[in-house]
C-alpha positions as CSV (number, residue, x, y, z in Angstrom):
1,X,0.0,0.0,0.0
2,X,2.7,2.5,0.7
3,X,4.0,2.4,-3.0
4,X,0.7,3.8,-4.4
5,X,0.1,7.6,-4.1
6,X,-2.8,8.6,-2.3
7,X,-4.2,10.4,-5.1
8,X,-3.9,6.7,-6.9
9,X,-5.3,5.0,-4.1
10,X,-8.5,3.0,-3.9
11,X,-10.0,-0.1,-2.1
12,X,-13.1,-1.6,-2.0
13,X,-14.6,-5.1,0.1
14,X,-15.4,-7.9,-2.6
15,X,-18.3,-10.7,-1.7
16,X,-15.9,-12.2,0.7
17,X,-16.2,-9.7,2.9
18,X,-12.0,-9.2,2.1
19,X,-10.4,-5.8,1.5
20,X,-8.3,-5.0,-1.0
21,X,-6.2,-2.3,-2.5
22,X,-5.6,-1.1,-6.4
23,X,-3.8,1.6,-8.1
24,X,-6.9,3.7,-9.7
25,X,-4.7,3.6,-13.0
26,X,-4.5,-0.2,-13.0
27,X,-7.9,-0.6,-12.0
28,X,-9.0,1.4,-14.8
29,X,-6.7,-0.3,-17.2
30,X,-8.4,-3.3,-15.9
31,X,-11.8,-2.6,-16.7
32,X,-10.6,-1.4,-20.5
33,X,-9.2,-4.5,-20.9
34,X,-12.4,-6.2,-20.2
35,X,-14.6,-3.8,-22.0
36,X,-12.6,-4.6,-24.9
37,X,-12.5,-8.3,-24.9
38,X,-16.7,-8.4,-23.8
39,X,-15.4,-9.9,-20.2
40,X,-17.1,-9.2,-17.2
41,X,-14.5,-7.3,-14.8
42,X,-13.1,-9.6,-11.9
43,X,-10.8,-9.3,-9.1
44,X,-7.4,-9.6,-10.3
45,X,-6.7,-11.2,-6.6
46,X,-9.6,-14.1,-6.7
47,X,-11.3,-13.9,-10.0
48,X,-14.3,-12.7,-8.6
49,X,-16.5,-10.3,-10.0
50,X,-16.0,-6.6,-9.1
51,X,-18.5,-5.1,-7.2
52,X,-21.0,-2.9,-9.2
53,X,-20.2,-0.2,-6.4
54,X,-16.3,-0.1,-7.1
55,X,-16.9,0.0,-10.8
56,X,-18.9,3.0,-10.3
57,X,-16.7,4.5,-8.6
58,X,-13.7,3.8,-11.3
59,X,-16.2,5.3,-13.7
60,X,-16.6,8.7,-12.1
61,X,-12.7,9.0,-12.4
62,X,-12.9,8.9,-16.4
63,X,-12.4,11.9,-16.7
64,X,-9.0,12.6,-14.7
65,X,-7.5,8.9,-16.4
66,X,-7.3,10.6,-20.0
67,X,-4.3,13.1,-18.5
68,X,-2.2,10.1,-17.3
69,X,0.8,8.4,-18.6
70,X,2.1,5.2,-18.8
71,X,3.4,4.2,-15.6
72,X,7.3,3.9,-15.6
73,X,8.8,1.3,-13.5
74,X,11.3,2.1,-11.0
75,X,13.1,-0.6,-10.4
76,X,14.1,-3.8,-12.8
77,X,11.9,-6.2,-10.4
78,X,9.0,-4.1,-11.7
79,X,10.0,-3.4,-15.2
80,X,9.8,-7.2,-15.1
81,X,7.1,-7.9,-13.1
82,X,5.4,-5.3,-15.6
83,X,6.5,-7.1,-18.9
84,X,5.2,-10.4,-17.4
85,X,1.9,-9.2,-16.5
86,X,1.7,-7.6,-20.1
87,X,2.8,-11.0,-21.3
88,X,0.4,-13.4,-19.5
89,X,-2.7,-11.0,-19.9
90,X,-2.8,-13.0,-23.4
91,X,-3.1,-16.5,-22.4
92,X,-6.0,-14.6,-20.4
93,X,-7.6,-13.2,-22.9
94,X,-7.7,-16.8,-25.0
95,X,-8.9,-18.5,-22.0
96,X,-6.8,-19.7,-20.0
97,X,-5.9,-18.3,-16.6
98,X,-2.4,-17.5,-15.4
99,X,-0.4,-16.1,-12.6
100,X,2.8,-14.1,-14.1
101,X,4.0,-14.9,-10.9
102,X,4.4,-18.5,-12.2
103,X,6.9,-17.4,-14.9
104,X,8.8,-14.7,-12.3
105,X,9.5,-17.1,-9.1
106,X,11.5,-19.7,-11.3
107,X,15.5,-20.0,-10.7
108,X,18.2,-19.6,-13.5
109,X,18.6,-23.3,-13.4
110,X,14.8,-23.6,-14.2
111,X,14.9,-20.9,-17.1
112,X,17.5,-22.8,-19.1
113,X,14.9,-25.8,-18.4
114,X,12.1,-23.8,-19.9
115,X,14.2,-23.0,-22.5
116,X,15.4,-26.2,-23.5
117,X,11.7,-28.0,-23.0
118,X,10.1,-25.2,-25.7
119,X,12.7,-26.1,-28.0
120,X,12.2,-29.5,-28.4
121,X,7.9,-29.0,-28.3
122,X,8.6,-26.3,-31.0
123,X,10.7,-28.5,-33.0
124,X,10.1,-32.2,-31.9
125,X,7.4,-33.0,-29.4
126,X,4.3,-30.9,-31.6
127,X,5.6,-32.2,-35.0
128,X,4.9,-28.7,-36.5
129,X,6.0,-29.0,-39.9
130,X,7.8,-25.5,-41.2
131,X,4.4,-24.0,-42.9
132,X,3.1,-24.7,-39.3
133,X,5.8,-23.0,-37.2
134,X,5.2,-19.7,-39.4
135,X,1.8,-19.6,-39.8
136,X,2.2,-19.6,-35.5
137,X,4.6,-17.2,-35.5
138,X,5.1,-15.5,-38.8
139,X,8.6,-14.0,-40.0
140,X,10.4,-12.1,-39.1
141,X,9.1,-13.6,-35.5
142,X,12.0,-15.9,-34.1
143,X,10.5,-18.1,-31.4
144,X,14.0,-18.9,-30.5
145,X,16.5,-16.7,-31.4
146,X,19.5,-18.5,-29.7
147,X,21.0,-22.2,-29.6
148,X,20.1,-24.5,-27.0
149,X,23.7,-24.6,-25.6
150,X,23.6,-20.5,-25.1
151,X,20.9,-20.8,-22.8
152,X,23.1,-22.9,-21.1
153,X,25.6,-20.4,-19.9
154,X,23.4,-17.5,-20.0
155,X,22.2,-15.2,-16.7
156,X,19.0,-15.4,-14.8
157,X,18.0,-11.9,-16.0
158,X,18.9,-12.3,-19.5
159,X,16.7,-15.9,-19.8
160,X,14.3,-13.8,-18.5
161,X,14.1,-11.3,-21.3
162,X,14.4,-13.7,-24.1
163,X,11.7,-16.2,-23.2
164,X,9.2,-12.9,-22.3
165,X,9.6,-12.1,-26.1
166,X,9.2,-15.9,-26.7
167,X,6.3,-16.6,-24.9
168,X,4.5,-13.3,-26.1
169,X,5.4,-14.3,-29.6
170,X,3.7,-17.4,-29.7
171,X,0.2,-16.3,-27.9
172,X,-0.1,-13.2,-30.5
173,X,1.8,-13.2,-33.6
174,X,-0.2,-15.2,-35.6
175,X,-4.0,-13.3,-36.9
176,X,-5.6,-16.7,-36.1
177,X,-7.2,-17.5,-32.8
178,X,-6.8,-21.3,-32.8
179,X,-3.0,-20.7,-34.0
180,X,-2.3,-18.3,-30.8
181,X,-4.6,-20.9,-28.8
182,X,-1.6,-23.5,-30.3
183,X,1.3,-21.1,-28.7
184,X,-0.8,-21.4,-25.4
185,X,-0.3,-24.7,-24.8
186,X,3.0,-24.9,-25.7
187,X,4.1,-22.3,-23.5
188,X,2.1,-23.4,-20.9
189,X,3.2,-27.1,-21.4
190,X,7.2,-26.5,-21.4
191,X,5.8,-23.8,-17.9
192,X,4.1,-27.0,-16.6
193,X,7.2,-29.3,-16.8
194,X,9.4,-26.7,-14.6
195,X,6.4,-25.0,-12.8
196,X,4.6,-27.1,-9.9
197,X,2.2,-24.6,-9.3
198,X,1.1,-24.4,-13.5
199,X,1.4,-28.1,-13.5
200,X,-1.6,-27.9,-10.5
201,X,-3.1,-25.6,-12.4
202,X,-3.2,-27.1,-15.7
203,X,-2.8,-30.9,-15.1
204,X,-4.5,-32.0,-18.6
205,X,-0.8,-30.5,-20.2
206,X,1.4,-31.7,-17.7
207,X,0.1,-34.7,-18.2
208,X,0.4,-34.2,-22.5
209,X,4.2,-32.7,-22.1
210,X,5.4,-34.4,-19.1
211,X,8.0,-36.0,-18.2
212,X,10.4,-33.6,-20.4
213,X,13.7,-33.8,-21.3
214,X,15.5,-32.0,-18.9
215,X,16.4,-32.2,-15.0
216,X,17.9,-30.6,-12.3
217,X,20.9,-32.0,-10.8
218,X,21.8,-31.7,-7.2
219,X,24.9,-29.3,-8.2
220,X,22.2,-27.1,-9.8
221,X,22.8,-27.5,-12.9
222,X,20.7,-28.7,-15.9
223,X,21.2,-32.1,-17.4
224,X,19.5,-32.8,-20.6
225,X,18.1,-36.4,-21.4
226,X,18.3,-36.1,-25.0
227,X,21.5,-34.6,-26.5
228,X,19.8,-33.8,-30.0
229,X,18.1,-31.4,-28.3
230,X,21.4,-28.8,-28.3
231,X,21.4,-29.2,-32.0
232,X,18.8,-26.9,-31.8
């Protein structure tokens, strides 16, 4: 609560009789979004509906939203945490619900993983043909832009960037729904082989993508089951 200005602040109770607090600008950005896709507003916290007396409330501050800017991150964390959010609000907006969180908690060890496991669904596991791959994500769109083996020996910061511009590749490039549905599960598969809490979430593709190709050793680092895999 102490990071939003007061003049940004709002709160309302939702229908289980919990409190909670929002930046006026994301809550308007909120409802926008779901204005736009035809979605009824929910708590970004539980999925619940919004109250009909917070969204009044939003509404009356029309008016002021139209002088604002983008908000500007101040730290990396939330430049991050920003980019994520931005990211995952697809897979939302083609039905299936995420947490970015699931993408920001994992280790350098399980980046390379995530990495490595999209790979080998992009160019093994989903037999996508090369008219396939493009029609997903047409050119000049590079899924994977590096070699397996970079991956390997890259930082936890810069995994992080790459497979952001990855994962939002896949779930918008393409003009066809059912093609950025595709990317989806992908993602979300290679997430669910690394990711216990996306693999609770979405057992049906842990279930399709598991058991992977890659684990993690005790040392902490990343030993891959299937060498052909680094051809990539």
């Amino acid at each position: 609560m102490e990071e939003i200005p007061l003049r940004d602040f709002v709160s309302f109770v939702d229908a289980d009789r919990k409190g909670y607090i929002m930046d006026i600008k994301s809550a308007t950005s909120l409802l926008a979004h779901s204005k736009k896709a035809g979605e009824t507003p929910t708590n970004p916290f539980n999925r619940a509906p919004l109250p009909a007396s917070f969204l009044r409330r939003i509404a009356l501050h029309g008016p002021r939203t139209k002088g604002w800017t983008a908000l500007v991150p101040q730290t990396e964390a939330q430049a991050l945490g920003l980019a994520a959010t931005d990211v995952f609000r697809h897979f939302d907006d083609l039905g299936y619900y995420t947490d970015p969180a699931w993408f920001l908690e994992l280790s350098r060890a399980q980046l390379q993983q995530l990495y490595i496991e999209l790979a080998d669904i992009w160019y093994h596991r989903a037999t996508l043909s090369p008219a396939d791959r493009t029609r997903i994500v047409p050119a000049p769109g590079r899924v994977l832009p590096m070699p397996v083996t970079t991956a390997l020996v890259m930082t936890q910061k810069a995994l992080q960037k790459v497979l952001l511009e990855s994962c939002r590749l896949l779930v918008s490039a393409s003009s066809a729904k059912s093609d950025r549905q595709l990317g989806v599960m992908y993602v979300l598969g290679a997430l669910a082989i690394v990711s216990g809490r996306t693999a609770v979430a979405y057992p049906w593709l842990a279930e399709m993508f598991m058991p992977g190709i890659t684990r993690i050793l005790p040392s902490g680092q990343v030993n891959v089951l299937h060498p052909s895999v680094l051809a990539y």
